[in-house]
C-alpha angles and dihedrals in degrees: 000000000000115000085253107099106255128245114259125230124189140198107219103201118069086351106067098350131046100251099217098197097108088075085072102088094050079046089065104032086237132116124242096264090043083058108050087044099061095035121102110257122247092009104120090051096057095041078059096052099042101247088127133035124228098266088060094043088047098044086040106044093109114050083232088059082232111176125251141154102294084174090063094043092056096048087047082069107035087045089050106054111106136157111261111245114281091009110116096039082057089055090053108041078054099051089043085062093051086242102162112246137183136167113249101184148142115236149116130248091286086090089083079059086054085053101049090050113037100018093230080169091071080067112022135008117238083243099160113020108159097229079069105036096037086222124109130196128279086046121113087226094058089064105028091047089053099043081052095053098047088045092231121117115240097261082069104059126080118206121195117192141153089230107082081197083065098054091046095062090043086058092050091057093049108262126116117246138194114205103224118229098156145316112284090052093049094051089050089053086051106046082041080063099046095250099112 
């Protein structure tokens, strides 16, 4: 790290937002192996980069192509998205401090559904969201086109994500990177770099 306060970058599911996708299985009546096993390979990949709209994700989701309610499929997600506790107050005390922050997450276009609902712009912009960028984490690209973006070199760049394989990956590139477990750890790894 420069003396120059890093760039944050933050994860938004099970980092900053309650990812609600492990409803999913109780949804279908199915368990998690059922599932895997009757979704399409590779789909939910493709819904976060932006290789398929929502219609195709959605008519796609199971390899045999079986009907379901899309509709309440849908709502299981957009009901279940919540701020994690102490993390907004972290955002702002951040943003109150004129620390730079931006969103570096995977995700399809159902983040515009987490912003019309919770406002993380008042905090953050969705700066890199893979359905944009076409990159997902752990990808090199994620974090070196980011850092590039931003002008600033990796080593000065914070992420912050709930996937220590994501950090990782963050640290071989030359950023520093907090795995996020919950609030209170991650204010105490902050205020341990000065940035709190």
């Amino acid at each position: 790290m420069t003396d120059k306060p890093p760039a944050i970058l933050f994860d938004v599911m099970d980092t900053l937002v309650h990812d609600p996708y492990r409803q999913m299985p109780q949804f279908f009546g199915l368990s998690w192996e059922e599932l895997a096993a009757a979704r399409t390979p590779g789909h939910w990949p493709d819904f976060e980069t932006g290789r398929i709209d929502e219609k195709s994700f959605l008519d796609g989701f199971f390899e045999d192509r079986r009907p379901y309610d899309q509709e309440g499929f849908l709502d299981i997600f957009e009901s279940g998205y919540r701020w994690l506790p102490g993390m907004e107050s972290i955002l702002s005390e951040l943003q109150n401090l004129g620390r730079e922050l931006h969103v570096l997450s995977n995700y399809p276009l159902w983040y515009q559904r987490i912003e019309t609902k919770l406002k993380l712009s008042q905090y953050l912009p969705w700066t890199f969201v893979s359905c944009h960028t076409g990159v997902r984490k752990p990808a090199v690209e994620a974090f070196l086109g980011a850092a590039e973006t931003l002008g600033r070199p990796p080593q000065e760049c914070l992420f912050i994500d709930n996937m220590s394989h994501n950090c990782e990956a963050a640290r071989a590139v030359g950023m520093d990177a907090i795995v996020f477990v919950d609030a209170a750890t991650l204010r105490r790894a902050l205020l341990e770099r000065a940035l709190l």
